[in-house]
NUDO-660531 format. One record per residue (C-alpha): residue in one letter; y, z, x. Coordinates in steps of 0.02 Angstrom, whole numbers, plus 50000, padded with zeros to 5 digits. Example, Ala and Ser with C-alpha at 12.3 -4.5 7.8 and 13.67 -1.06 7.14 Angstrom:
2
A497755039050615
S499475035750684
//
This chain:
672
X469423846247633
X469243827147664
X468083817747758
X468683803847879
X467593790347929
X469193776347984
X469783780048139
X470563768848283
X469233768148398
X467413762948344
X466203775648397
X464503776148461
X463213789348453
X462113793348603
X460603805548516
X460283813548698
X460603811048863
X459993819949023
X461513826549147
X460593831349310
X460963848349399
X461003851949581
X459143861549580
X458243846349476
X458503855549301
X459053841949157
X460253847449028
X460203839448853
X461773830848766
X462463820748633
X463913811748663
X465063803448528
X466203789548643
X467243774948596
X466123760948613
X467393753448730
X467693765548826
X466843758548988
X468253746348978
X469483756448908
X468923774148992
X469503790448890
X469543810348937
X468103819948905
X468103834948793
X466563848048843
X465743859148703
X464383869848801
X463433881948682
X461423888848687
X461303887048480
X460333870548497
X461143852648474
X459733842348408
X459553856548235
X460473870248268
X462333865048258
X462053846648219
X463103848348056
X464763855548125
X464403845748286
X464623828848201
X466133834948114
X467363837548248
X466433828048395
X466383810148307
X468423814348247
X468923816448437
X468083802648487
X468633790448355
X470473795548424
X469803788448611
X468993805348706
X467043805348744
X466583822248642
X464873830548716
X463973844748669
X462613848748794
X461363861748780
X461523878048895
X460013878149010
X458523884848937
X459083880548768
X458883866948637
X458093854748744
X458703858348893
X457563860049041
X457673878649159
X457623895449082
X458973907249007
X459073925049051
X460783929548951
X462343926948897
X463833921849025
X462773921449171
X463403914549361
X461933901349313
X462673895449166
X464403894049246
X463823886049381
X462883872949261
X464603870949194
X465303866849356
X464173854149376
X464293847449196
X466113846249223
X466033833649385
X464783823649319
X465783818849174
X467383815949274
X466363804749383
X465813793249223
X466343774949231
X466953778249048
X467813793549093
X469603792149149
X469123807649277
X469813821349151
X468923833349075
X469473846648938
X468403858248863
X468353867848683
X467273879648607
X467103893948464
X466393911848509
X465083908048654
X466023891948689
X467623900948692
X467053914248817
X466393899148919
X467933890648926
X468893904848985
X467733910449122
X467463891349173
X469273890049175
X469493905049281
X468313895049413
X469353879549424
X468643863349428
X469563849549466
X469353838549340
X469523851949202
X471383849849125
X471353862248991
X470563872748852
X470373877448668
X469553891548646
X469163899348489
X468523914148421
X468243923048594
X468793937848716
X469533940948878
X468463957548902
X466553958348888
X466353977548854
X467993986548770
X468273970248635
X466753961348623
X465273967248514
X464093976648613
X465133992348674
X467023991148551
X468014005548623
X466414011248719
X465494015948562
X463864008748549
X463933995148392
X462853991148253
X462983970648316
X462413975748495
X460743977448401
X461043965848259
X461593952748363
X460353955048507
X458863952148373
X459563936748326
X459603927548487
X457953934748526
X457333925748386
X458403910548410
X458023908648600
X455993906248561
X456193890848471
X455403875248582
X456233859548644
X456093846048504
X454613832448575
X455533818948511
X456763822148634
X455753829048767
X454033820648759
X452163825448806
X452863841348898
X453653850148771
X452243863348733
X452403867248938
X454143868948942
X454063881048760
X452823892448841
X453763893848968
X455163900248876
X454203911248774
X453103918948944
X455133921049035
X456103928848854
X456383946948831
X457303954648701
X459203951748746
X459623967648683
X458643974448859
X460233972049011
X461533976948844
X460743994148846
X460493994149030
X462373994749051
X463154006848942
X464894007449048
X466203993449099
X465133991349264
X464953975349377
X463903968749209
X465263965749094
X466693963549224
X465813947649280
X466693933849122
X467853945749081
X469323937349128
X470593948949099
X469823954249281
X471003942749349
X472283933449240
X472833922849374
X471323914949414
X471533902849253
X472933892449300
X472643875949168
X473463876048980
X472553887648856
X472563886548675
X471823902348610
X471383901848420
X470523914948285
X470883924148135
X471333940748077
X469673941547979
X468483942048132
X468543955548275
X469283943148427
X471023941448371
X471683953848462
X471303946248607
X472493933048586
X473913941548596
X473243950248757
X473023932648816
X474753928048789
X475323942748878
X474123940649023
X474093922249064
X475523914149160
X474983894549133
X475663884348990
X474773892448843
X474773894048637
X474223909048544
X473553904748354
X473033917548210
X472493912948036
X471913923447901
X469853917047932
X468343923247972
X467243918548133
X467533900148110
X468463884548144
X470113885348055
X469733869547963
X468323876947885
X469193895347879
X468823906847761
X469673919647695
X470883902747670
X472213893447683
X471013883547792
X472343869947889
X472283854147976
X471633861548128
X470853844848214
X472473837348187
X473033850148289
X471993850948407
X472173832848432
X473983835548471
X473483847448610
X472093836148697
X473453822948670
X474803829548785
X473563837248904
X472333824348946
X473323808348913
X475063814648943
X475733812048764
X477243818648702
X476513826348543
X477833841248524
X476633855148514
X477183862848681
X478913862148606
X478373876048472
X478403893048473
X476753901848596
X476253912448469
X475963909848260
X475333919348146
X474833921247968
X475953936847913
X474503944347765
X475253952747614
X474693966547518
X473103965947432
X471813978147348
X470173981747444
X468843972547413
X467123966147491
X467633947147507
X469333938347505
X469243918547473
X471003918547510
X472383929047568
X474343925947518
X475563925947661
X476553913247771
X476473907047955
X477843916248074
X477983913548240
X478503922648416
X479303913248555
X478523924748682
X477233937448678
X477673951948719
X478963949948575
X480763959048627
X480933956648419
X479653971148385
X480413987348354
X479274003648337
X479384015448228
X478764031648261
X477994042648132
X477414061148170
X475674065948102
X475894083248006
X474824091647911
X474134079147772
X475804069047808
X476644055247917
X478524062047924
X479874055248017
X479934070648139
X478554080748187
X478334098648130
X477794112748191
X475984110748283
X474504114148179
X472574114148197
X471504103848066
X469914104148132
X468734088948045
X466874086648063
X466544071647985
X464944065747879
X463634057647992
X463894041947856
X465674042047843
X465784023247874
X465004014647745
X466514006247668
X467213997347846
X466233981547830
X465623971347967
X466413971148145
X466533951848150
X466653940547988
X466423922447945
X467253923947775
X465693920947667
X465213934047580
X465153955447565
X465983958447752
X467643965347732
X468253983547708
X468083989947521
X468964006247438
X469354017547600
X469444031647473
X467494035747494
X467904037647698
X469444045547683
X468664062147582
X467664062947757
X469444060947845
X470894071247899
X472214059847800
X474084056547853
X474944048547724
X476844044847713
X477944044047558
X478144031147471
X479094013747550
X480574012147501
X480543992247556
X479413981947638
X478793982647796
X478163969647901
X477103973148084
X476633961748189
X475543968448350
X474363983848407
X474854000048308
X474484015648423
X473854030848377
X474204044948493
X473124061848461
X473074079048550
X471314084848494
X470124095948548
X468064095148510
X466724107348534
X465564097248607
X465434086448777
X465264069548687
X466044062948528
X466954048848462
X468744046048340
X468784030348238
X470644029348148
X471014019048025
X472794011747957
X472644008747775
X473724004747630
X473764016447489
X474334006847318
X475184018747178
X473334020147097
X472564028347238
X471654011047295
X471654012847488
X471483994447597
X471063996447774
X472413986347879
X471753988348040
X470774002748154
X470264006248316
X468874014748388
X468624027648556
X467164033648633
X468114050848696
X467124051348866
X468014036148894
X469664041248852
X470214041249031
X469194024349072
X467774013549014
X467094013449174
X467124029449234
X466534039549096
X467004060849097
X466244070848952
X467704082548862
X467734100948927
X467334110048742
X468864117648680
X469934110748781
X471504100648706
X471894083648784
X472794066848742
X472034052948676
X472704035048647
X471964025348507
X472454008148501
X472163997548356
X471723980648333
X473013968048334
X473513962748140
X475093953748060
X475453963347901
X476863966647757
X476633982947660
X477273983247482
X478893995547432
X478264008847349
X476454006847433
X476014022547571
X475524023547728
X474134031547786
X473234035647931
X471334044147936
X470454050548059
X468384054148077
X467204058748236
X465984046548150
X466014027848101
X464094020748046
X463384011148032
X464694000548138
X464644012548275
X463004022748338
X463124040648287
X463664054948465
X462084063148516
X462754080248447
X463594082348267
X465364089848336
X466964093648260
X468654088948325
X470304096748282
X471584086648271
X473334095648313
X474564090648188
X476134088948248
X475884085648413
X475174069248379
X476214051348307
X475694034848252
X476934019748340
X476824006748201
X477563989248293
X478683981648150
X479373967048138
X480973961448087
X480963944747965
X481613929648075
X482453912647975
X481703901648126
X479863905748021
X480563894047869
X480983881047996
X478883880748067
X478233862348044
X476633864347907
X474983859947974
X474143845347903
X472753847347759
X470863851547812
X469983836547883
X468183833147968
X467363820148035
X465823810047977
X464303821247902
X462783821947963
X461543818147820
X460683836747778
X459593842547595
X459693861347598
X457973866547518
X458183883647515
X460143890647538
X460513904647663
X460903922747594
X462703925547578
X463383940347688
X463043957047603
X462733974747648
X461523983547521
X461664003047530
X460164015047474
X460304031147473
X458564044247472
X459434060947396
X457804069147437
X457454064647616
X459474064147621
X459254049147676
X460334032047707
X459784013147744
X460783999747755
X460003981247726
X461253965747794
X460213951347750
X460233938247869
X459443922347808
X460153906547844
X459033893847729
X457993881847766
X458603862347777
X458053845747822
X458943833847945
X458433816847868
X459033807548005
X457663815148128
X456623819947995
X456573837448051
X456313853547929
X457203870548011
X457243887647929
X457823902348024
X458273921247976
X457733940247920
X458473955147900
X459233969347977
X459283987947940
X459894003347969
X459374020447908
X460184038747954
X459784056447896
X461154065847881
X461564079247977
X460164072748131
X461084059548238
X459414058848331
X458734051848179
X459814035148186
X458894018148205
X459034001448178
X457723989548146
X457353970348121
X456133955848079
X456513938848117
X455583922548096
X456003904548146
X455073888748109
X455113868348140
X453973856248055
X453823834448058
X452423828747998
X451013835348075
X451743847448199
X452433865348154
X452793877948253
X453443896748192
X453913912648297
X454213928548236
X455163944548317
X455323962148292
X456563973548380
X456743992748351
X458204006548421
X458094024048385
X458594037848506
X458604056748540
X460034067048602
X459784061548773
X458754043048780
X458734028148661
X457044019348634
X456954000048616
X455123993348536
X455163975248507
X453663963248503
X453673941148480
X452233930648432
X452143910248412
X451163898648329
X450693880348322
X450183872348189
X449573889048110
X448693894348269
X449343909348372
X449653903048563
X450683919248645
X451243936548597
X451963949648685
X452633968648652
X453963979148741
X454063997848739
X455594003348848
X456864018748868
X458404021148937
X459484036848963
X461154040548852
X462514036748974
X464034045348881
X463754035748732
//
């Protein structure tokens, strides 16, 4: 990549600035803006996130905000309320509050003598989900949107309920902001009152893990920013981005299908990042790109990119299984519309140990898998660095029924949401299926392509749940995530089925076993046929970023890894994902910030009731004199019929303790 520090605007840094809300709050921002832009006003591009301007994102915020506005936009990242050093409290993610902040964020940009009274606004993960629900609102003033790395639906396809199982980053992730959110307000930024307005946080936080668990369906809860509530509502040009690596591309193509205003669908092979910085690579030129798209949409340039195809997509080839990629080998193709009329499916029947062409006669094959089957999938979302993809399936599949076809005769490319269709019965009210597409090389190696996941009370709805009737056989639709693909000749097929996925998924209250009737169930795989228009897609540009901010790393951040023990005598299983993410020092604001834990997991076989997860996070900021550290704990475990949530936080200043606070709470199993 290659750092660019000419550009054709000169740009001025504003440290922080205070945009007033209607109720009095402040909210904290740095702007990057031409520095003559109050005679030459420029668009405004919005970046709205909780994860603290001033240390938290002030690397990556320089990078891309100081680019855009050396190219003639004012680029502002402001601080969610109740964050960073914004004034008000926070409550939660997506909240009316926070939108209506937005709102109000919005206009008073718009209204800025330097601001020609257009407004876009761009964001990855939270910032994506912000910029689709604030689109869905529609201001005025907002033209258009990049979002990145986000969803259209809270609950099915975001991380707290996938499929309506209960995941492993519902707890995971839930820790982390608790532990993020306690940090105070920086006093160079916020003066005398800073300890005041801290305390205040700390007295209003709760773990955020508390209204996740309190709303185990698709209730009012997670409709509420789920935009695919009401497509129509967002009527401004979208550019949706991610990569196949990280668990919110498959939204994109739902957004392409959804949405009816101009709009762009983009897929790389990364991780949970920008694609400039993607990992697995080829990372691309992806400011350039987005350049192009603020171009035409706030300043009415004819840049070309609405000229290209709405959807592309890096088409990933074959490769063995293993726990990190740095790169993956394929080529961009690209789909005029989305649905594609281009994609053909092919039907396969799922017969006994086989996928045939035609299905045979029906057959049984009852499976109960191992409480543990699950330890090869890897993480549910990735950021490319380190032990978070899929390894050998083979240790999953021997827990499995497997379907597995002959041999390709050619290659095969897909392109979309394979679907799994399965007449099953189960012997217990509550249970879940996780299937799995994987790619079987000649030596037995088996590479998970893609999966999907079902909670099977939910198989009707994910808001109205209805436990199975034992015994009895229904339908059940598996969809599975959304993945551009080619599959080697002479590579196999396969498809495997479990009733357990941990520790990505939280074990059913019961240990059950589904049978599967063979025969009477098919996998539609959507393939696609090779198009000459792909060799004719214009290459993106090579990675760029803007200026660095100056940063020593004193002690580096633990690369993503899962460590596995196993207790043969207490039968036993934990699983450690070390989450450490270093400590550094910003030498511009002479500020020291270290930040992380771990999380675990343990599971006795053959007792669901014995599943728990478990964390310890700490967080600390020092200059000079003044240090200040929190530290949190947060604890699931369940029985058949409740889960139990034990968390506790304590803070210090300058090594004395000034709050702490414990939580002891239950909360019935809803169908989960």
């Amino acid at each position: 990549m290659t750092e660019v520090r000419d550009f054709p605007r000169r740009v001025r840094v504003v440290e922080n600035l205070w945009i007033p809300m209607p109720d009095g709050v402040r909210l904290a921002a740095r702007l990057w803006i031409p520095e003559d832009a109050e005679a030459d006003p420029v668009p405004a591009i919005l970046e709205y996130l909780p994860y603290r301007k001033r240390d938290g994102t002030r690397y990556y915020d320089s990078t891309k905000h100081h680019y855009f506005a050396g190219h003639g936009y004012a680029s502002i990242r402001v601080d969610i309320r109740g964050t960073g050093d914004s004034e008000g409290l926070i409550d939660d993610e997506y909240t009316a509050q926070e939108q209506a902040d937005a709102l109000a964020v919005i206009a008073w940009l718009a209204a800025q003598p330097w601001c020609t009274g257009k407004v876009g606004m761009t964001g990855i993960s939270w910032g994506g989900f912000n910029g689709l629900q604030v689109a869905a609102l529609r201001p005025p003033a907002l033209a258009a949107i990049i979002t990145i790395g986000s969803t259209d639906d809270r609950y099915a396809t975001d991380i707290h309920y996938y499929g309506g199982c209960l995941t492993k980053d519902n707890v995971d992730w839930g820790a982390v902001m608790f532990s993020h959110i306690s940090a105070p307000p920086d006093p160079e930024i916020v003066g005398e009152g800073w300890r005041e307005q801290w305390l205040a946080r700390l007295r209003h936080l709760r773990p955020w893990v508390i209204p996740w668990m309190e709303h185990q369906r698709r209730d009012a809860y997670w409709k509420h920013g789920s935009v695919c509530e009401g497509f129509a509502r967002i009527q401004i040009p979208v550019y949706a981005v991610n990569g196949w690596a990280d668990n919110y591309a498959e939204s994109i193509p739902r957004l392409m299908a959804g949405l009816a205003c101009p709009r762009k669908g983009l897929i790389g092979p990364w991780g949970h990042s920008y694609p400039n910085f993607g990992r697995p690579g080829p990372a691309i030129g992806w400011l350039q790109e987005a350049l192009r798209w603020w171009d035409h949409w706030l300043k009415g340039r004819e840049t070309g990119i609405m000229d290209e195809p709405m959807l592309r997509v890096w088409m990933q080839e074959s490769v063995p299984p293993r726990a990190e990629y740095k790169e993956r080998t394929g080529r961009w193709v690209a789909e005029a519309s989305w649905p594609s009329p281009r994609i053909q499916w092919r039907r396969y029947a799922l017969n006994p140990g086989r996928l045939d062409d035609a299905p045979g006669p029906e057959r049984a094959l009852p499976i109960r898998s191992l409480l543990t089957t699950g330890l090869t999938a890897g993480e549910l979302g990735r950021y490319g660095w380190g032990a978070e993809f899929p390894t050998d399936q083979r240790e999953d599949d021997g827990a499995s029924l497997v379907f597995l076809s002959d041999p390709l005769p050619e290659r095969i490319e897909i392109m979309g949401g394979p679907v799994v269709e399965l007449a099953l019965a189960s012997d217990r009210p509550q249970g879940l299926v996780a299937v799995r597409l994987n790619e079987v090389a000649p030596d037995g190696a088996s590479t998970r392509v893609t999966y999907g996941v079902l909670n099977l009370a939910h198989r009707d709805s994910h808001e109205f749940a209805k436990p199975m009737v034992p015994g009895q056989c229904f339908a059940v639709r598996v969809k599975l995530d959304d993945i551009a693909h080619g599959f080697a000749a002479g590579n196999r097929l396969a498809i495997a089925v479990a009733n357990a996925y941990w520790p990505l998924l939280w074990p059913s209250p019961e240990i059950g076993t589904l049978t599967v009737h063979a025969g009477a169930s098919r996998l539609e795989l959507p393939v696609r046929p090779p198009s000459p228009d792909d060799a004719m897609l214009a290459p993106f540009g090579p990675p760029l970023w803007g200026p660095e901010e100056p940063v020593t790393i004193q002690v580096p951040g633990d690369a993503s890894n899962r460590i596995i023990q196993r207790d043969a005598l207490r039968n036993e299983t934990v699983v450690t994902l070390p989450r450490g993410y270093g400590r550094r020092e910003y030498t511009a604001i002479d500020l020291e910030a270290e930040e992380g834990g771990n999380v675990h997991y343990s599971l006795t076989e053959d007792d669901p009731a014995s599943a728990a997860a478990w964390s310890a996070f700490a967080l600390e900021r020092k200059r000079g004199a003044w240090f200040v550290r929190t530290a949190t704990e947060t604890r699931l475990s369940c029985t058949r019929t409740t889960f139990r949530l034990q968390a506790g936080l304590k803070a210090w200043e300058n090594g004395t303790e000034v709050f702490a606070r414990t939580w002891d709470l239950t909360f019935p199993r809803d169908n989960v």
